[in-house]
C-alpha positions in Angstrom: -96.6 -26.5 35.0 -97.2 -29.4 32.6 -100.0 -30.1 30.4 -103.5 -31.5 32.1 -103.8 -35.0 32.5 -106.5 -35.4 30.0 -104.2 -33.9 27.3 -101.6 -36.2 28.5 -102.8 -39.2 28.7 -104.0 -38.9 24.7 -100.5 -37.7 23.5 -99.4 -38.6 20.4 -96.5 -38.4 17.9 -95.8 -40.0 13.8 -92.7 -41.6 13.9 -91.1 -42.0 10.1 -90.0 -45.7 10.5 -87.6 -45.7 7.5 -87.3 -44.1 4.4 -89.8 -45.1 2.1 -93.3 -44.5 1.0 -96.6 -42.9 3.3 -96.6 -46.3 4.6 -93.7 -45.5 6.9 -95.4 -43.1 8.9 -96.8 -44.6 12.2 -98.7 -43.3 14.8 -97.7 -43.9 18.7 -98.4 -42.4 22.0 -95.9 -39.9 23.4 -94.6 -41.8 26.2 -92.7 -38.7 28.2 -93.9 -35.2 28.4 -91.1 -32.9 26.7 -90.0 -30.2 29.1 -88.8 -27.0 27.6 -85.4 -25.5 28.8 -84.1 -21.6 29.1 -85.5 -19.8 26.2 -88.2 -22.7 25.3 -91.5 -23.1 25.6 -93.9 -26.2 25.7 -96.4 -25.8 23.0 -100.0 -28.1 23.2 -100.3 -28.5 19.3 -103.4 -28.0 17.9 -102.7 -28.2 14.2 -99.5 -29.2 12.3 -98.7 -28.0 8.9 -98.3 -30.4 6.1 -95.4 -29.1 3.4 -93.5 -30.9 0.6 -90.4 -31.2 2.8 -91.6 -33.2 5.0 -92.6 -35.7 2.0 -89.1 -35.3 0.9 -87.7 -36.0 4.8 -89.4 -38.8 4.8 -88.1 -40.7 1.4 -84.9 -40.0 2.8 -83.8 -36.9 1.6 -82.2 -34.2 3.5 -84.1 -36.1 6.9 -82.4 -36.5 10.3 -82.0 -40.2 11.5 -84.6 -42.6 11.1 -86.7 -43.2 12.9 -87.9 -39.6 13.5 -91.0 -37.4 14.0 -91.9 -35.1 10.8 -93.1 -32.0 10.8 -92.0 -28.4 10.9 -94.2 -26.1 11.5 -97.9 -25.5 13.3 -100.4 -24.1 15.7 -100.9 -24.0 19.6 -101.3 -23.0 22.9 -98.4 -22.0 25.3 -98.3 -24.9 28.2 -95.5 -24.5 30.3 -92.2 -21.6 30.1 -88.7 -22.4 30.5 -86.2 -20.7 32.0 -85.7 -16.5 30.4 -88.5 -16.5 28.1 -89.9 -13.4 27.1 -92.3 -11.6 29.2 -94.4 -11.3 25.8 -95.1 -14.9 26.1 -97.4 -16.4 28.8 -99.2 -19.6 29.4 -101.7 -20.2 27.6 -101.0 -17.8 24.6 -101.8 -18.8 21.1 -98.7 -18.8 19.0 -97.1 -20.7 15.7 -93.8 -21.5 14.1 -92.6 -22.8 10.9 -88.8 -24.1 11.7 -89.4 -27.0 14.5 -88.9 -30.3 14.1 -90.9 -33.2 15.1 -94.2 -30.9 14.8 -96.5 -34.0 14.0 -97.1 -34.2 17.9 -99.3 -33.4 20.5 -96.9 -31.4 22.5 -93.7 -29.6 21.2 -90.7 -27.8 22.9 -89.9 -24.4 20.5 -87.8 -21.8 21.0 -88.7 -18.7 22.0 -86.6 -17.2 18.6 -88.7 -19.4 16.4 -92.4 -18.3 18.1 -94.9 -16.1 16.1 -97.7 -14.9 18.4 -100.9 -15.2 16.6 -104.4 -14.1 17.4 -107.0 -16.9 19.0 -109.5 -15.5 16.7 -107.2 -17.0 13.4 -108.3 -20.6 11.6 -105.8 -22.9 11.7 -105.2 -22.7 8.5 -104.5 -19.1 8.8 -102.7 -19.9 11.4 -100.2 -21.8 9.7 -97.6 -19.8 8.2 -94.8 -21.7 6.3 -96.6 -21.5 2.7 -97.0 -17.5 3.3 -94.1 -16.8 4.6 -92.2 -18.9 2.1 -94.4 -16.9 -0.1 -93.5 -13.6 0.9 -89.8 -14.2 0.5 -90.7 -14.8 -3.3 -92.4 -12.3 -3.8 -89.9 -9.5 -2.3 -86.6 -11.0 -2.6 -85.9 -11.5 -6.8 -87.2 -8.5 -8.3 -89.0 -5.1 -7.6 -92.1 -5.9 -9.3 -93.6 -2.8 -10.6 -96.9 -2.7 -12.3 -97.3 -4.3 -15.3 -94.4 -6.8 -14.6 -95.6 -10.3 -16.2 -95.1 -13.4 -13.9 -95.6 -17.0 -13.9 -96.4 -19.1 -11.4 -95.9 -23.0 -11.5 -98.1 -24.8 -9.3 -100.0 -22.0 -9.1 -103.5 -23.8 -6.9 -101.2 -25.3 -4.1 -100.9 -23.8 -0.8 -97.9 -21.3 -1.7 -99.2 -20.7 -5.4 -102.1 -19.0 -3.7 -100.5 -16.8 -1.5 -97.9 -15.7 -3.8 -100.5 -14.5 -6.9 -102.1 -12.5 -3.4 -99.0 -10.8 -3.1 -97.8 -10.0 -6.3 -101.3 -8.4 -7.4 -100.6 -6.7 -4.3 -97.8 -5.2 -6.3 -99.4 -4.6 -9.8 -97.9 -7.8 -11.4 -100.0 -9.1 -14.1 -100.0 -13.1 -12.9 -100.0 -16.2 -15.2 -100.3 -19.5 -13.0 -100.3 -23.2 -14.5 -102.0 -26.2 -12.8 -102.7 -29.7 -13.7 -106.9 -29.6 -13.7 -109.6 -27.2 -14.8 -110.9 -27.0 -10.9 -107.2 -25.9 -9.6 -107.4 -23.2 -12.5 -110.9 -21.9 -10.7 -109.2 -21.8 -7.4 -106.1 -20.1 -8.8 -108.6 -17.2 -10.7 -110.4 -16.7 -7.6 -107.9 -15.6 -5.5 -106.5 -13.2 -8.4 -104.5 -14.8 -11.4 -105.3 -12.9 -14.5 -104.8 -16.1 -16.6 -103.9 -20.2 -15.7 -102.7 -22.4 -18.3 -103.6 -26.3 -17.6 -100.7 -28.1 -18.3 -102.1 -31.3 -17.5 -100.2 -34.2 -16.7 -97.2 -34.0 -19.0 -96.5 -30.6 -18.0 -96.6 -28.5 -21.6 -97.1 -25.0 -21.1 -94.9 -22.9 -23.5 -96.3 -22.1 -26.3 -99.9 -20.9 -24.2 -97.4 -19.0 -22.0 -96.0 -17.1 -25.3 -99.2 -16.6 -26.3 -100.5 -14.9 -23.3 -97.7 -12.9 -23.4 -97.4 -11.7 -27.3 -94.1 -13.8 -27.5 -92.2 -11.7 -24.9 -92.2 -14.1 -21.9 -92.4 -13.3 -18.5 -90.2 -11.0 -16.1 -90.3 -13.4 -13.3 -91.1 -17.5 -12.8 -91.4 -19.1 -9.8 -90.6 -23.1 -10.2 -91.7 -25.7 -7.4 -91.9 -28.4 -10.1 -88.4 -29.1 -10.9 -87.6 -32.1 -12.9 -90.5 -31.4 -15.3 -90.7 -27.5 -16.0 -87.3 -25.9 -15.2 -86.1 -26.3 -18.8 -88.7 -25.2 -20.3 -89.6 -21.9 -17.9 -85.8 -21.2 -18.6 -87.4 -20.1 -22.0 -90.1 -18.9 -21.2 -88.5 -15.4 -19.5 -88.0 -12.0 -21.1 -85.1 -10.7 -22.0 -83.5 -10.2 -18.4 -86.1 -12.2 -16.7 -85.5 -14.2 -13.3 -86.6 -17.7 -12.7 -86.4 -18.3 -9.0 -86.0 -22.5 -8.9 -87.4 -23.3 -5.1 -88.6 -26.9 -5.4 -88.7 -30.2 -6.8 -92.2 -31.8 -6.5 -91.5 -33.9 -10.1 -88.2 -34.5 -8.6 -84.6 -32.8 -9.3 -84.0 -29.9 -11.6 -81.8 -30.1 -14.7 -78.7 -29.0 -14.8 -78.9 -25.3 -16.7 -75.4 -24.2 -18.9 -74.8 -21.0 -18.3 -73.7 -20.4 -21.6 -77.2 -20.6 -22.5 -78.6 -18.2 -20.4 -75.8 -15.2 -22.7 -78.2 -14.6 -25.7 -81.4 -14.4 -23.8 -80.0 -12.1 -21.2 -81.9 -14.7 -18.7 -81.0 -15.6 -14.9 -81.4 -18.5 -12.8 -81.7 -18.1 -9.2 -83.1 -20.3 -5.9 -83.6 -19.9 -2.6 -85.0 -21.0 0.4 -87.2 -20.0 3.0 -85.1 -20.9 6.2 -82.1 -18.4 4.2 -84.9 -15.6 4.6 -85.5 -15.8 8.2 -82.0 -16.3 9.7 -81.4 -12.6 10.2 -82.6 -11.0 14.0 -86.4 -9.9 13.8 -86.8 -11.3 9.5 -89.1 -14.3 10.8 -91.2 -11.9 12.8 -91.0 -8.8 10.2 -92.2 -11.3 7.6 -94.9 -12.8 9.7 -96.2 -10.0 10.7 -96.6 -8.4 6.7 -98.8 -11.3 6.8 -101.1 -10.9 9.5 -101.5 -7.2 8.7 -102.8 -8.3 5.4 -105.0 -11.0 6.3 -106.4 -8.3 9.1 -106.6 -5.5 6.0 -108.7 -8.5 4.3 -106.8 -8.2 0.7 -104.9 -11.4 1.8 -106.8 -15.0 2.0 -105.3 -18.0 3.2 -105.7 -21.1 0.8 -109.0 -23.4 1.7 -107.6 -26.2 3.7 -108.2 -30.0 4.5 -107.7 -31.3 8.2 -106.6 -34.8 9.1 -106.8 -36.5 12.2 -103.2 -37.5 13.2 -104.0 -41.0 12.7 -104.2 -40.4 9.1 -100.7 -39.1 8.4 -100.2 -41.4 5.8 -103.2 -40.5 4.0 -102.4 -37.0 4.0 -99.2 -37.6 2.5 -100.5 -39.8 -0.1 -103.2 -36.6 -1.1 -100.2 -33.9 -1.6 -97.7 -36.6 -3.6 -101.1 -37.9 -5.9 -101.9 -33.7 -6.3 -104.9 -34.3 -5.0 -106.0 -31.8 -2.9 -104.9 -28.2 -3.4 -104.3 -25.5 -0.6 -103.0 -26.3 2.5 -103.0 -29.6 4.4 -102.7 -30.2 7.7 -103.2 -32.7 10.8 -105.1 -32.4 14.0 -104.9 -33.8 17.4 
């Protein structure tokens, strides 16, 4: 079975032309169906999920050959079944995942391993589950936050900032988020953050973050920022805090001695999301904690902007300029 002609005949993929700025990313049509193989399926996407990697595989950085077809994760329906899939799965089924390259298309081939069956009733946005389940490995994997616990959030209004304040009120942690604008503060207290420091454009936050906290610091920091924050969140932790480093939006961390890390009883860790669901069952186990709380209601999914695939480029300008929080996203 392959995909109706309609749907075919308006198939299209973003090819990354080079490395380089948004500019790179073109738009062509698909000029062969894929076909999946044993243990594949053929996905019609409906939405693709737009995520800092892919910025980052497109300059150039950690990217497969150029050129190449962004995108890990998304949205869609079930079109055609290879070979020993499982009898769970069946044409037509809704279902997403957040580890498959080339996901800025109209039709993908995933495997069966990477598929997360999701209900038809979900948003897209809801839907799309790399910034939650990134999220959830956060929030369980660097400390067992009791109540009370004190933790900061960098980037606190962007896709995974959201989710991760969710969680860890889910927990009892007393949440502290910074953001660069007055309106990402008001997104960040509505889904929970008991206090958001602006940091602007030049990225102070220290001395408000003290405050807040009566000069202790916080048990636990979460850095997407990198280049910009990672010094300073170093001392900005409680005696025997954590700060997890798990991005690099303002571009590469600082190096971090050691030997200064002995007097404050401080620790540095990172991590990775596709670490976290390498184990048999983690992606589904993790997936499904999400789903469960999104159907309990006590978790929300970030508000969202669509882009028609044409407008790949423009998309990728919006996250790079911070200029649209929650999650982004194209559609075909």
């Amino acid at each position: 079975m392959s995909m109706p002609t309609q749907d075919t005949n308006r198939m299209r993929r973003v090819i990354a032309k080079a490395p380089g700025g948004p500019e790179q990313l073109v738009v062509e049509p698909m000029t062969e169906i894929p076909r999946p193989g044993p243990g594949e399926v053929l996905v019609q996407v409906q939405a693709a999920g737009i995520n800092f990697l892919d910025i980052m595989h497109r300059k150039g950085m950690l990217s497969p050959p150029f050129p190449f077809t962004p995108g890990l994760e998304g949205v869609g329906l079930i079109k055609q079944l290879g070979e020993g899939t499982s009898p769970a799965l069946a044409v037509g089924q809704r279902v997403a995942w957040i580890n498959v390259r080339g996901s800025y298309a109209s039709g993908l081939v995933v495997p069966i391993t990477q598929t997360i069956i999701v209900p038809d009733n979900l948003a897209a946005h809801q839907a799309l589950l790399f910034q939650a389940i990134t999220a959830h490995y956060l929030a369980y994997e660097y400390r067992n936050v009791q109540p009370g616990d004190r933790v900061l959030i960098h980037a606190v209004a962007g896709g995974v900032g959201q989710i991760l304040v969710q969680l860890l009120k889910h927990q009892g942690a007393w949440v502290v988020g910074t953001t660069s604008s007055q309106s990402k503060a008001a997104i960040a207290q509505a889904v929970g953050a008991d206090a958001v420091i602006n940091y602007g454009r030049d990225y102070t936050f220290l001395e408000e973050l003290l405050s807040l906290t009566d000069g202790r610091g916080v048990d636990l920091a979460f850095d997407s920022v990198g280049a910009a924050t990672l010094a300073t969140t170093m001392k900005g932790l409680a005696r025997g805090g954590t700060a997890v480093s798990y991005g690099s939006s303002s571009g590469p961390p600082p190096v971090i001695n050691p030997l200064d890390l002995i007097g404050p009883c401080t620790r540095l860790a990172a991590g990775s999301v596709f670490s976290y669901i390498t184990e048999p069952g983690e992606l589904q186990r993790r997936a499904s904690d999400i789903l469960a709380g999104i159907r309990a209601g006590w978790l929300h999914m970030p508000e969202s902007k669509a882009y028609d695939l044409e407008l790949a480029a423009q998309a990728h300008r919006d996250m790079e300029n911070r200029g649209a929080p929650g999650k982004l996203y194209l559609t075909h």
